[in-house]
N, C-alpha and C positions, 0 to 999 in steps of 0.2 A: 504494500500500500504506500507506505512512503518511497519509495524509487516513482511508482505514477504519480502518484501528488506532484514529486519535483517535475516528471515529466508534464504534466498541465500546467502549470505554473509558467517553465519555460516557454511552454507552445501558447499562454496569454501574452507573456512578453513579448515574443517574437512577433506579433500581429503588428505590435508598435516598433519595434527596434528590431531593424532588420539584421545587425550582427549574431544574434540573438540565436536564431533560426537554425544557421550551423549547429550550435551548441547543442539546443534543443535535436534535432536530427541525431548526433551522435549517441546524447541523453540515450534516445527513444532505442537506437539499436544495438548500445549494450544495457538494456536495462535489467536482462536477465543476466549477463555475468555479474551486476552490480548489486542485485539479489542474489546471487549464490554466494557474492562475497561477505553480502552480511550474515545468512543465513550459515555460513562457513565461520564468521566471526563469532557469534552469537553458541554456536554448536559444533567445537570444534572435536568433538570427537564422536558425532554424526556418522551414519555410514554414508557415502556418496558413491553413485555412480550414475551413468548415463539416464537410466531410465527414473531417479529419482530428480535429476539434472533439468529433465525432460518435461516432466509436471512442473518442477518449482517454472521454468520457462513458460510452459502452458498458463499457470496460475498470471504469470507476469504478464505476460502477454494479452489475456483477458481484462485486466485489472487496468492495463496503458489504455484499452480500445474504450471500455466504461468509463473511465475521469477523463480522457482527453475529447471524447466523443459530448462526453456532459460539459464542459468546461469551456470548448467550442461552439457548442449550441447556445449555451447562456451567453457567453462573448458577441455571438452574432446578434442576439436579440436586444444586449443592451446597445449592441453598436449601430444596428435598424433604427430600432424605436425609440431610446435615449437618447444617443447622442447623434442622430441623421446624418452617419459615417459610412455607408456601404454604395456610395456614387463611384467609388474606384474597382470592388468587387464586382459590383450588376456591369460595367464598363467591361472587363477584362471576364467577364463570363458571359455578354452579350457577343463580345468577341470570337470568343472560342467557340461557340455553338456556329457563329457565322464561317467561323472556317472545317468545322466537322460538316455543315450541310453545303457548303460548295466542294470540298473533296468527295460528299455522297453523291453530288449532281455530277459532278467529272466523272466519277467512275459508273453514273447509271448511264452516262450519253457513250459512253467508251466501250459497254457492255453489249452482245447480243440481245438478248432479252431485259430491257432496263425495268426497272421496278416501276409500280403506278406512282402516278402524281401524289395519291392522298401517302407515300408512304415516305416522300421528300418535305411532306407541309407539317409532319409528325414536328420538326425541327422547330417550327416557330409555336406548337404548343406547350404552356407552364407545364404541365402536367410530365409532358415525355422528357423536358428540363428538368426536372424536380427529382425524376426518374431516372438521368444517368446520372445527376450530382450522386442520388442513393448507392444506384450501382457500383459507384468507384471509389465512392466511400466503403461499400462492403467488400470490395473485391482490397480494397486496403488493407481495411482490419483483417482479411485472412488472411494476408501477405503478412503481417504485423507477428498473427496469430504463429503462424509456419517458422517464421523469421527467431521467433521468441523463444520457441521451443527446439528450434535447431539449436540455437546457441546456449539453450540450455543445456540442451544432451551433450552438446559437444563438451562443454565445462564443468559439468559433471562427469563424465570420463576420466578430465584433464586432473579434476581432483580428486579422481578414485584414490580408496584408500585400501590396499591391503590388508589383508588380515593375518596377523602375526602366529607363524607356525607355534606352537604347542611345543 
């Protein structure tokens, strides 16, 4: 819990201080060695290996996608609603939907069979927006998820501990 906390924390800062952001990023992709190290501090004669490595990672990695998924959600709403700050977000996401739906129009006029009209116009609906924002947000958190728990396993290995012949 506290390695996400710092990680949300970070990823608030970083919205305003764009040095920040690196930091944060690194934060977020060792945050399962940074938990095995405390959980290695705290229990130092623990048994350890890969597949205990592996949950504490899964745990960490679950716990980053909750506080920073929450943490970011309320960030957005105060920075909407409160403080009428998201003219550069709506800009730079009105953007990028405009160049996902002229790269789908070039490759539906490039194609033998190009796709109908109403499945090029999906682009200017909120809805089907609203809907890839979701999608890449989940297809993140399982990257996050996979990411967390590799590096758990891996470090839990690294900190296997033998067990002392008899």
């Amino acid at each position: 819990a506290l390695v996400s906390v710092i990680a949300a924390v970070l990823c608030i800062v970083a919205l305003r201080v764009p040095g920040v952001s690196t930091v944060s990023t690194i934060w977020i992709l060792t945050a399962s060695t940074s938990t095995l190290a405390l959980y290695h501090h705290r229990r130092p004669l623990a048994w350890m290996d890969a597949g205990i490595g592996a949950r504490i990672g899964l745990a960490t990695g679950l716990a980053l996608i909750v506080l920073i998924a929450t943490s970011m959600a309320a960030a957005g709403v105060i920075a909407r609603f409160g403080l009428h700050a998201m003219a550069d977000f709506d800009a730079g996401f009105a953007q990028m939907i405009a160049q996902v739906k002229e790269t789908a129009e070039h490759t539906a006029r490039t194609t033998a069979a190009p796709p109908p009209a109403e499945m090029l116009r999906l682009y200017d609906k909120p809805e089907f927006q609203a809907g890839l924002m979701l999608a890449s947000g989940a297809f993140s958190a399982i990257l996050l998820v996979l990411f967390s728990t590799f590096g758990g396993a891996l470090n839990g290995m690294l900190r296997n501990r033998r067990r002392a012949r008899a």
